[in-house]
C-alpha positions in Angstrom: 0.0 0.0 0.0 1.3 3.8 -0.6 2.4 5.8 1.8 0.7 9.2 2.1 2.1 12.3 3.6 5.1 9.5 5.1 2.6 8.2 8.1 1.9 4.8 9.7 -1.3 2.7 9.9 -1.5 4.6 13.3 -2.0 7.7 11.5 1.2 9.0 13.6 3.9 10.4 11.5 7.1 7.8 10.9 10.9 9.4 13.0 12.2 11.1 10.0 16.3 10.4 10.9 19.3 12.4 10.1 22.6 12.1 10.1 24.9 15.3 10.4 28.8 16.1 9.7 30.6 17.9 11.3 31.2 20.5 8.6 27.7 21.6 9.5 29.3 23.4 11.7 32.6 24.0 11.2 32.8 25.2 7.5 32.6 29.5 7.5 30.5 28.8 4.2 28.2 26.6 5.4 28.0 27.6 9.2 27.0 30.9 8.8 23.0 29.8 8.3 23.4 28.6 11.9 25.7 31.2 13.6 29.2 33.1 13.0 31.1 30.4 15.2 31.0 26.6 15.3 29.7 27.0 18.6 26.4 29.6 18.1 26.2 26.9 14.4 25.8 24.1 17.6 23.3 26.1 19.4 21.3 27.7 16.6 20.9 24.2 15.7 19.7 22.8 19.1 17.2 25.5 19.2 15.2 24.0 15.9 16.2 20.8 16.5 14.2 20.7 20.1 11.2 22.2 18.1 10.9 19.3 16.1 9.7 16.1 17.9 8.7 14.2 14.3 12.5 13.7 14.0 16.0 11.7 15.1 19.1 13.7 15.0 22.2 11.1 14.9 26.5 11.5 14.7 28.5 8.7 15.1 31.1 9.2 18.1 34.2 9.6 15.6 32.6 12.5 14.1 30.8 13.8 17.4 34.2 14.0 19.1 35.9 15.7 16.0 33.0 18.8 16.8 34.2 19.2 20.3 37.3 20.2 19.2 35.8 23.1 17.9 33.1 24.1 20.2 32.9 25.4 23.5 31.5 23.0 25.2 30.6 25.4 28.7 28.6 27.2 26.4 26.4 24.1 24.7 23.2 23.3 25.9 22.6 20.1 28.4 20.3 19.1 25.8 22.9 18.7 23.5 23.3 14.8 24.1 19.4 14.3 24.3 19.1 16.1 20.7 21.6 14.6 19.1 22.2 11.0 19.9 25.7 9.5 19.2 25.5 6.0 17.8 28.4 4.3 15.6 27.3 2.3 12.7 26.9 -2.0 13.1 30.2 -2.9 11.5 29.8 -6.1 11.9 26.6 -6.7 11.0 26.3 -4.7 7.8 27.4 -5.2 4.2 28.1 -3.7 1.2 28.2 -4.1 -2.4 31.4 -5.9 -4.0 31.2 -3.5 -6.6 32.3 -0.5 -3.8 35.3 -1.7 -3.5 36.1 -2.1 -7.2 35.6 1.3 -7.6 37.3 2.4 -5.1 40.4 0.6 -6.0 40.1 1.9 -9.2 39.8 5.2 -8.2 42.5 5.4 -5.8 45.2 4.1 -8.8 44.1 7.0 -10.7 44.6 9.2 -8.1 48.3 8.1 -7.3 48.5 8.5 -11.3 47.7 11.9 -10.9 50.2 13.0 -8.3 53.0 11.1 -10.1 52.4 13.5 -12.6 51.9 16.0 -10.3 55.3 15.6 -9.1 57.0 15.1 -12.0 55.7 18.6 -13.1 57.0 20.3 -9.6 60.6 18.7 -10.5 60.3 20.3 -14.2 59.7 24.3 -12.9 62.9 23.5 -10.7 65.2 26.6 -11.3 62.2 28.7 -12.5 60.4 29.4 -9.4 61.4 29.4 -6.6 61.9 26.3 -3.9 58.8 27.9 -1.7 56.7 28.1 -4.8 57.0 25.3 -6.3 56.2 23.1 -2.6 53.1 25.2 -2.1 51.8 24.9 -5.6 53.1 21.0 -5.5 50.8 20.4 -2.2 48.0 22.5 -3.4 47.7 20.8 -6.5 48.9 17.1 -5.1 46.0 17.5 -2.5 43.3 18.4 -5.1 44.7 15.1 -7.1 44.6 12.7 -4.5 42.2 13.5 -1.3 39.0 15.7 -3.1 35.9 13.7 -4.0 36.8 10.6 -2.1 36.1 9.2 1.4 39.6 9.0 2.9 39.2 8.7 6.9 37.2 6.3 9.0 34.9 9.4 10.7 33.8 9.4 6.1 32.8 5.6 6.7 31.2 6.3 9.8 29.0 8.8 8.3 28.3 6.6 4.9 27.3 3.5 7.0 25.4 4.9 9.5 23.2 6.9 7.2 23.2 3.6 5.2 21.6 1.9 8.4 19.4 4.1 9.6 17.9 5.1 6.1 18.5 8.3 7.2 19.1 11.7 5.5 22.5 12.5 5.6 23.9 16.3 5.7 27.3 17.3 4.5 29.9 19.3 2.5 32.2 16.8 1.7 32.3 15.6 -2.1 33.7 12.6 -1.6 30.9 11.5 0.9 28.0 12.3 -1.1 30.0 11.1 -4.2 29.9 7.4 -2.3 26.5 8.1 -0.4 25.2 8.3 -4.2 26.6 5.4 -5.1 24.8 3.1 -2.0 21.5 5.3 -2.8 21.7 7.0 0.1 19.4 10.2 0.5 21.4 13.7 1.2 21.1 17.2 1.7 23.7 20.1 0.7 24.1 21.8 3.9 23.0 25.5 3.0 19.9 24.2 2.3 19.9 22.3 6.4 17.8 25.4 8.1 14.9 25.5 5.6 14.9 21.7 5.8 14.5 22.3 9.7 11.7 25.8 9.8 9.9 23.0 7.3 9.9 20.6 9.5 9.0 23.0 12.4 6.2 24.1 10.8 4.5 21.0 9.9 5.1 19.7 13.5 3.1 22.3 14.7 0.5 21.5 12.0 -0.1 18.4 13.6 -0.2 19.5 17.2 -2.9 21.9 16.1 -4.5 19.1 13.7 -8.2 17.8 15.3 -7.3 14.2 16.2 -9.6 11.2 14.3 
């Protein structure tokens, strides 16, 4: 039977789940729809999140303890850890397709191709520039080749798998996540788009609240 407007047999609206990174909060161009600092980003986020009851708010611990690096944590809200719940994904229990790791394989040769060449052009403009040039323009450009669009720490898994789990939305900045998250069909969010997502939510919340009950 179809779904309509995402409710049970109950009538009661299904937990819509979410699963956030931490560039949320700590990117300037992406934090500044929640506040000026990752720490008012934390907050301003708290305060809608509490507003919305029809919804699950989830980080796995790698990623949760990478935002406390940058927050103040005397200034967060006690509600913090009932908000946002910290769960790491079942590693053990979960699987994923072969093809994954084909592509990844295949993608991380290409990549090493790339900064061979990379490096080979740095040893070239030897005796051009000069030797601080050519090692800032050799990391810039060596970075881009072999670390943007791809998942390439554990707190990336994390994120991919628990989102995976969950069937939850997952919101982040990072290419190389949502470049994967699209492979396993995972649903995502660019984050500048995360507070309209939330006053949406807010709103039809208290829709329902003020709905006549059947």
């Amino acid at each position: 039977m179809k779904e309509k407007d995402n409710k049970t047999e109950s009538g009661q609206h299904r937990i819509g789940r979410v699963v956030l990174d931490t560039s949320l909060f700590v990117n300037p161009d992406v934090r500044k729809y929640f506040g000026d600092t990752p720490t008012e980003a934390l907050e301003g986020f708290l305060f809608l999140a509490a507003q919305i009851p029809i919804m699950e708010f989830y980080m796995p611990p790698s990623i949760f303890k990478e935002l406390l690096h940058f927050v103040d944590e005397s200034k967060i809200s006690g509600d913090l850890l009932v908000i946002l719940h910290q769960k790491p994904p079942s590693k053990y229990e979960m699987s994923c397709p072969a093809f994954l790791l084909y592509e990844l394989i295949e993608d991380i040769r290409e990549r090493i191709n790339k900064g061979l060449r990379v490096a080979e052009s740095a040893v070239r403009r030897v005796g051009k520039k000069s030797e601080r040039e050519i090692i800032q323009e050799l990391r810039k450009k060596y970075r881009e080749a072999l670390r943007e669009g791809i998942i390439d720490s554990k707190e990336d898994v994390d994120l991919i798998l628990l989102a995976r789990e969950l069937d939850a939305l997952l919101v982040t900045a990072d290419q190389g996540v949502i470049k994967w998250a699209e492979k396993l069909g995972i649903k995502w969010l660019f984050p500048e788009k995360f507070r309209e997502y939330l006053l949406s939510a807010i709103k039809k919340a208290k829709g329902d609240l003020l709905a006549p009950q059947s």
